[in-house]
N, C-alpha and C positions, 0 to 999 in steps of 0.2 A: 558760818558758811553763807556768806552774802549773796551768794546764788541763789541758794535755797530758799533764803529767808524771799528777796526778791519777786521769786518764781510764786513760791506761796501766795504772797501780800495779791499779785497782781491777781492770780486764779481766785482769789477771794472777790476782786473789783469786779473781773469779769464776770462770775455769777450774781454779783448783789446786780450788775447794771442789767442781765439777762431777766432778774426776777424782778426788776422796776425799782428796785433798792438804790441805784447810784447817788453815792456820795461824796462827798471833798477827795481827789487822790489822797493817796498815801502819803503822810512824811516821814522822812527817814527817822527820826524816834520810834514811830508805829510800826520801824521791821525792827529796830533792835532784839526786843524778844525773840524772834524768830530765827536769829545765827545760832546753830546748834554745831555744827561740825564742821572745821575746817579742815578735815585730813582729806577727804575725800569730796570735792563740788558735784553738785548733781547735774545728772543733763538736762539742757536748756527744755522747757516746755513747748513742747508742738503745737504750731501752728492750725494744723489740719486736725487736732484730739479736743475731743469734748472740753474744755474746765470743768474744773469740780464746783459742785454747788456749797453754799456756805456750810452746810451742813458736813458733807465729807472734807471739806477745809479744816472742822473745828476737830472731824473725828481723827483725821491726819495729823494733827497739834496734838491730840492725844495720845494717840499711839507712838509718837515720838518723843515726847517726854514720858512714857514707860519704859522704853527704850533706854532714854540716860539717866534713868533713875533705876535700870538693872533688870526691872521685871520687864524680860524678855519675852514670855510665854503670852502675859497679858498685850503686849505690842501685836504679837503674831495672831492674837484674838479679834484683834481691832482691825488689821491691814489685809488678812486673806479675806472676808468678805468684800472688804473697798476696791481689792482687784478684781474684784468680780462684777462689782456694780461698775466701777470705772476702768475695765480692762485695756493694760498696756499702755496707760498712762506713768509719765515718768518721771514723777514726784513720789507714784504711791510703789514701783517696783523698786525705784532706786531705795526708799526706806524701809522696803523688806528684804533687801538685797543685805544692807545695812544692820539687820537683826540678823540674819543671818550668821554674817562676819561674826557678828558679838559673842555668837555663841558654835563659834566653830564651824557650822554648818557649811563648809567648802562646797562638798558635791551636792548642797541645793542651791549654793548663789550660782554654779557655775552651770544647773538647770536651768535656773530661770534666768539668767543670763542671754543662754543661747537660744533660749525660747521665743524672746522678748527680744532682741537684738535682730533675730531673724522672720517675728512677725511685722517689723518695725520698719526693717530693711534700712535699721541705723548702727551705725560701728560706733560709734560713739557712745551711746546707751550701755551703762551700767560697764562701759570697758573698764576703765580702773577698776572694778571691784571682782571683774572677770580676770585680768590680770593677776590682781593678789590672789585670789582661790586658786588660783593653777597654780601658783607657786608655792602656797602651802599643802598643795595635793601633791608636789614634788613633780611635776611637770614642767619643767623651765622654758625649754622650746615653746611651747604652747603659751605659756604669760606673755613671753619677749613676743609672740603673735600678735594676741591681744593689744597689747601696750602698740606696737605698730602702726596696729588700724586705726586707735585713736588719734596717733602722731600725724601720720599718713592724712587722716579727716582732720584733723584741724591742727596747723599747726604750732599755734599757741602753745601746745602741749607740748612741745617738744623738750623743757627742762625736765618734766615728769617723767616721758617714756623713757628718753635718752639715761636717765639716772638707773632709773629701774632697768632696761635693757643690761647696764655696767651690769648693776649690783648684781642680775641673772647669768650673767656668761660664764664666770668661772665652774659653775656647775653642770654646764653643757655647753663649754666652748664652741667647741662645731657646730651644732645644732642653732646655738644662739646667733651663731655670725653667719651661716647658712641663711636665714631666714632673712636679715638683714640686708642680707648682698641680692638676696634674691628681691625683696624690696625696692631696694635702691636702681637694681637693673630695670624694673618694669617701671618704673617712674623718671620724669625726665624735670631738671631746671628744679629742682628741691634741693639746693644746698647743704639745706639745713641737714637731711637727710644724711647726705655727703659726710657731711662735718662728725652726725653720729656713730657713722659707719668708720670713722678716721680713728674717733676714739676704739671703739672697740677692737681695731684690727691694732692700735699700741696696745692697749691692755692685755693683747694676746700675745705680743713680744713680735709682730711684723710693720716693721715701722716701712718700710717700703711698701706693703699693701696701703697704710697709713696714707703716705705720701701719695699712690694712685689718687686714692677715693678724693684728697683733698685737692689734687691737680683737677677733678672733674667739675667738684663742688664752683671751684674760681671760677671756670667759663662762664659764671653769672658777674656782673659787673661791683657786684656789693662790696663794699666797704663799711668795714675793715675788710679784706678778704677771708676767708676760711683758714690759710695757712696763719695766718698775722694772728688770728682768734686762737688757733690750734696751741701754737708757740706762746703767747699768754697764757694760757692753761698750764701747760706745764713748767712754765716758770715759774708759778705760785708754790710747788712743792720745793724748789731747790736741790733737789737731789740730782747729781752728777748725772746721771743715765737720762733725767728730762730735760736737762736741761742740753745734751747733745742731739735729741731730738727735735727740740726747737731748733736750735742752729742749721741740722737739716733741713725742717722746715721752711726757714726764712731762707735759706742758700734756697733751696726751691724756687722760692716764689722770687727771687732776685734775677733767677733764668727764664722766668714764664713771660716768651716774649710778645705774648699776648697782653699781659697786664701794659697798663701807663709805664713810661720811663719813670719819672718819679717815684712812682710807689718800686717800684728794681731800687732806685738808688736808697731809698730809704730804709729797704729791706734787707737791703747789704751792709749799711750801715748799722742796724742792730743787730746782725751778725758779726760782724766784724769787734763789735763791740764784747760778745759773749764766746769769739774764740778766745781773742784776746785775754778775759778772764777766766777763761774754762782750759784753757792751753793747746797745743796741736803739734803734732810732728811734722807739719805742714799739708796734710792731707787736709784740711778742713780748708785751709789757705788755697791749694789749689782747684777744689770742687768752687771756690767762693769766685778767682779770677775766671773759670770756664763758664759759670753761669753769666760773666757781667763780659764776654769777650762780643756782642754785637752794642754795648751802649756806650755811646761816642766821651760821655763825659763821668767819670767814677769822683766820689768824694775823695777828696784830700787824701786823710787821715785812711783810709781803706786803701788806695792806691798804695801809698806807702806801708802799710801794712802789711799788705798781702806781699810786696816782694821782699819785704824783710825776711816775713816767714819763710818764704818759698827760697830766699838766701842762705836764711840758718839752718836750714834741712836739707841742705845739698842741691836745689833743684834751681843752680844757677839760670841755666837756662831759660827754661820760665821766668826767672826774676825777669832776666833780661829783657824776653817778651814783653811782657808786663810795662816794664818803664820806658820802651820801645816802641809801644804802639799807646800809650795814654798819658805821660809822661810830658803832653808837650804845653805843657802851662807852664810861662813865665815865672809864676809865684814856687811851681814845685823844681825849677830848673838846679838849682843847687843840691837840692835836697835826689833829684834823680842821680843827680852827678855820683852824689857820693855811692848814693847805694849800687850802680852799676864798677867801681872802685873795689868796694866791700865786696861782690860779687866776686871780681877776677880776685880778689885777695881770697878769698874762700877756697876757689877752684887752686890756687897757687900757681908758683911758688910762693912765698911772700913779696920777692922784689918786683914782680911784675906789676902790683899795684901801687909799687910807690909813686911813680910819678904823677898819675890822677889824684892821689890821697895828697900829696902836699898842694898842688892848686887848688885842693879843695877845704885845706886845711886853716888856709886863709878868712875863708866868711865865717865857718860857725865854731863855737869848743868842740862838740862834738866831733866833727872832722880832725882837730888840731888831737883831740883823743885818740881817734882812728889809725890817723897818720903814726903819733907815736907809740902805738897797739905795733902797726905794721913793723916799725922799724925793729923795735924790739924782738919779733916775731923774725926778720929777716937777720938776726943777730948783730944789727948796730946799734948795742947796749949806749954805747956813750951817746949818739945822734940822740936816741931815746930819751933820754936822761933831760937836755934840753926843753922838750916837747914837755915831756912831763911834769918839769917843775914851770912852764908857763901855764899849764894846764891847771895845777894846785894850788897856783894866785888867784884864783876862785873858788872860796872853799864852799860855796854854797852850792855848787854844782854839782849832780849828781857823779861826774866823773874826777872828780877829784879825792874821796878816799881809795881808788884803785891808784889812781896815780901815785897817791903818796905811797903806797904799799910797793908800788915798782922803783918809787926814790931808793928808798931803803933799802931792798934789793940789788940793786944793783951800786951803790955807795957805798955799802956795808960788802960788797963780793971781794969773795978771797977763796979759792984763788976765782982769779978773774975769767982765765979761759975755761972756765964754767959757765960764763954764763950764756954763750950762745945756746948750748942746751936744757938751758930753762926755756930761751926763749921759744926753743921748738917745744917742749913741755907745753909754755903757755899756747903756744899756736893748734897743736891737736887739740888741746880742751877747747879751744874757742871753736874750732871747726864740728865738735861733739866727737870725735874721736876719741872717748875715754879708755878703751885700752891700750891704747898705744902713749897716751900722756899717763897712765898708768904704771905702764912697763918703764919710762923714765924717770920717773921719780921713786921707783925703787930701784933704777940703775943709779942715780946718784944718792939716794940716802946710804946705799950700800959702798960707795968708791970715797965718795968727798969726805973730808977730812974733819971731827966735828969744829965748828964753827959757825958763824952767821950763816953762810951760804945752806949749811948743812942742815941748821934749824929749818929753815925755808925749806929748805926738801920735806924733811920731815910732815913739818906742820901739813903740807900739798897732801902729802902719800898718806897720811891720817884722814885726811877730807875725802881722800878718793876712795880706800876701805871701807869709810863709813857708808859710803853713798852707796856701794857695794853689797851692803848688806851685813859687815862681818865688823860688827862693834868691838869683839874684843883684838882683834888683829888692827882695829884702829888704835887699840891707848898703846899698843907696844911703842911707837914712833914719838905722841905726845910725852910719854912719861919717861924716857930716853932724854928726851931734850927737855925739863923737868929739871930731872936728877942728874945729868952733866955737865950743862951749862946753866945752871943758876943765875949768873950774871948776865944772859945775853939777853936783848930785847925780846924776844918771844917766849921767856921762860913764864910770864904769866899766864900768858895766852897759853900756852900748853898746859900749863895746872886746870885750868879757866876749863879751856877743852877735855881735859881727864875727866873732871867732875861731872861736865855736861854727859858726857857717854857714862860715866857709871850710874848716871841720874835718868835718863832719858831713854836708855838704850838697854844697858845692861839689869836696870831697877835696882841696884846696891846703893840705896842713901846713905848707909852710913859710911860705905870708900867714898861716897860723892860730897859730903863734907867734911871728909877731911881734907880732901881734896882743896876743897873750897878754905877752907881753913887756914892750910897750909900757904895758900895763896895771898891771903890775906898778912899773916902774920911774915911773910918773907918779903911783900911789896904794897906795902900800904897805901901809898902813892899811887901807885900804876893805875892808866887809863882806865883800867875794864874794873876796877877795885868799888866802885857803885854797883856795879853791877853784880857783882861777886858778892860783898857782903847784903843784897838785898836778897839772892837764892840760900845765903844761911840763913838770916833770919827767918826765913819760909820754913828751912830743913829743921828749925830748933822749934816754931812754934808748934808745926805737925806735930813733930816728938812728944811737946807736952802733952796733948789729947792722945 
């Protein structure tokens, strides 16, 4: 306890120099001995109180190593006289404070606590040790007091009380956060405050009281802000629930049109960043554009961003906004193009955005992807077809295993006047319309004739089941197309996918290697055959143990 030791050493100097003793200051070797306790620091030595003379120095060293050598009784021998020869000195209460503690004594630290605190007219005095006595008296309101005033007087202290306050609130929520809010109201320009109070009102499950308390704390200029500090915080745990909290957070402070532009854009920017991985049904995407609708210039990557989302969640409009009023950077000009495209393709029908998707399908793959999404979607399978194998001469593209999945699809179609109704199939999933791309693909698994075309149904209306919730109403369609068409290209992939659902879904490992088994030994070859015999070797070694 380097305070302590400190405090001591110097009350030692001041009496040798009082009684004509002065000698060399202290060097830091000469306090070593002297750090006895870091749990709890003492309060700082008063200016206006006597020092102690060498003599109650040495008897104070005494009484404190009886103390941490256990004989508590002899401590309290030595220290109630010293309070009396050197009354409401706070070296020698805070170490009787301190025997106390040791041996239970709550309801006399928290006497002479109040005694001493109040002849002192210091809050700080013996608070931590007033704090923990009320808590172990089961008085929680009253500790999270205590702990206040110390935070309140000095604010150094605030990792302390702020800590203690948490670990207090669940045991008298109201009462704990009462006391706090009524703090924070009578005090003004104490952030820090702010920030304690932010925490407490999440840990209570009101992230909007949260969100007040830390809108008040920011009117102080500081950086990092309180929201930016907030949002770190609960990023360190990772847990889904803090981390949507952060994201409000920084959506927050992205609209505080008080703050700098900069720290807006940069604040949006790690939001954008954490919807992005956290996901949204575009509500987080639109809270994110309302907050950033007075700042003239939005990053890149978030401008685009948010009208995606606000595309893929129905909220064409908004997109439109969006790329309508911020949109006018030469660098983003193609890149708006399309997404206002993708927009009215959204909205539909499908034809109405062909003619923007093909001028736009010229500068990037992505577009050339688009374009041929749309066509297909508008039932010009064969147009498609084109689009799509220029699209698959680059296979390192992200959009090129989709494409080839639509080669095949529509090369392999039989009959053919099927296939506009895949294409509306694919156009409701892509709009998130999955009951209605539902309802069709159990209208054609149910009509089409089995074949290619009908595997493809299949394989679809197994995916959409699954997502559904209802595993075993998924293998009826895989294992259909399985055991009927053995020879057709997706007959792996259907073994591949039974296996995965009785493994995954249903919990039967042993139908999920046979599965797997079966798969192997009818197509040894086939693409996904690495990957298939790597989930037996898994199913056989578990087995062994």
């Amino acid at each position: 306890m380097r305070r302590l030791a400190l405090a001591l050493a110097l009350t030692a100097v001041c009496a040798a120099a009082a009684a004509g003793q002065m000698g060399p200051p202290p060097r830091p070797a000469d306090l070593r001995p002297l750090i006895i306790d870091k749990r709890i620091p003492a309060a700082p030595v008063r200016r206006d109180l006597k020092p102690l003379t060498p003599e109650q120095v040495a008897r104070l060293e005494e009484a404190r190593s009886a103390r941490a050598s256990g004989m508590l009784a002899r401590a309290k021998q030595i220290l109630l006289p010293l309070n009396q020869q050197a009354p409401h000195h706070p070296l020698v209460v805070t170490e009787l404070a301190e025997v106390y503690l040791a041996e239970n004594g709550f309801a006399a630290v928290e006497k002479l606590a109040r005694a001493e605190r109040a002849a002192l007219k210091d809050s700080l005095l013996l608070g931590r040790e007033l704090s923990l006595a009320l808590e172990r008296l089961g008085r929680p309101r009253e500790a999270a007091e205590a702990a206040l005033e110390v935070w309140v007087a000095a604010p150094a202290e605030a990792e302390w009380a702020s800590s203690t306050i948490l670990r207090l609130a669940p045991t008298d929520a109201r009462g704990v956060r009462a006391a706090v809010r009524k703090a924070v109201e009578r005090l003004v320009n104490r952030p820090d405050l702010e920030l304690g109070l932010a925490r407490l009102e999440w840990q209570g499950g009101d992230l909007d009281a949260a969100l007040r308390a830390l809108a008040v704390a920011d009117r102080a200029p500081q950086q990092p802000s309180s929201r930016s500090r907030f949002a770190d915080e609960l990023l360190l745990t990772g847990a889904s629930r803090d981390t949507l909290a952060a994201i409000r957070s920084l959506v927050a402070l992205a609209g505080d049109t008080a703050r700098p532009s900069a720290e807006r854009v940069q604040s949006s920017r790690r939001a954008w960043v954490l919807i992005a991985r956290h996901g949204d049904d575009g509500t987080l995407a639109a809270q994110l554009g309302q907050a950033l609708k007075d700042v003239g210039q939005w990053d890149a990557d978030v401008l685009v961003g948010v009208a995606r989302e606000l595309r893929a969640s129905g909220r064409t409009a908004d997109a439109r906004a969006v790329l309508s009023a911020r949109g006018g950077d030469a660098a983003l000009s193609h890149t708006v193009t399309l997404e206002r495209a993708l927009a009215d393709l959204r909205d539909g029908p499908p034809e109405k955005a062909l003619p923007a998707l093909e001028a736009a399908s010229h500068v990037s793959l992505e577009a050339l992807a688009r374009f041929a999404d749309a066509l297909f979607f508008a039932g010009l399978a064969d147009s498609a077809l084109g689009r799509y194998q220029e699209v698959a001469k680059q296979p390192q593209s992200p959009f090129a295993g989709a494409a080839l999945e639509r080669i095949y699809l529509i090369e392999d179609a039989e009959p053919r006047d099927a296939l506009p109704t895949f294409g509306r199939m694919a156009y409701e999933e892509w709009r998130g319309e999955t009951r209605v791309a539902t309802a069709i693909a159990e209208s054609l698994y149910r009509v089409l004739p089995h074949g290619p075309l009908w595997a493809q149904a299949a394989i679809a209306l197994s995916a959409k089941r699954e997502a559904a919730g209802d595993a075993r109403a998924a293998l009826e369609p895989v294992l259909a197309v399985a055991d009927s068409l053995p020879g057709d290209r997706l007959a792996p992939v259907a073994r591949q996918r039974a296996g995965d659902l009785y493994l995954t879904k249903l919990k039967d490992e042993p139908s999920a290697l046979a599965q797997y088994e079966e798969c192997l030994a009818r197509y040894p070859r086939a693409w996904n055959s690495a990957e298939v015999r790597r989930r037996v070797e898994m199913l056989r070694r578990e087995r062994r143990f």
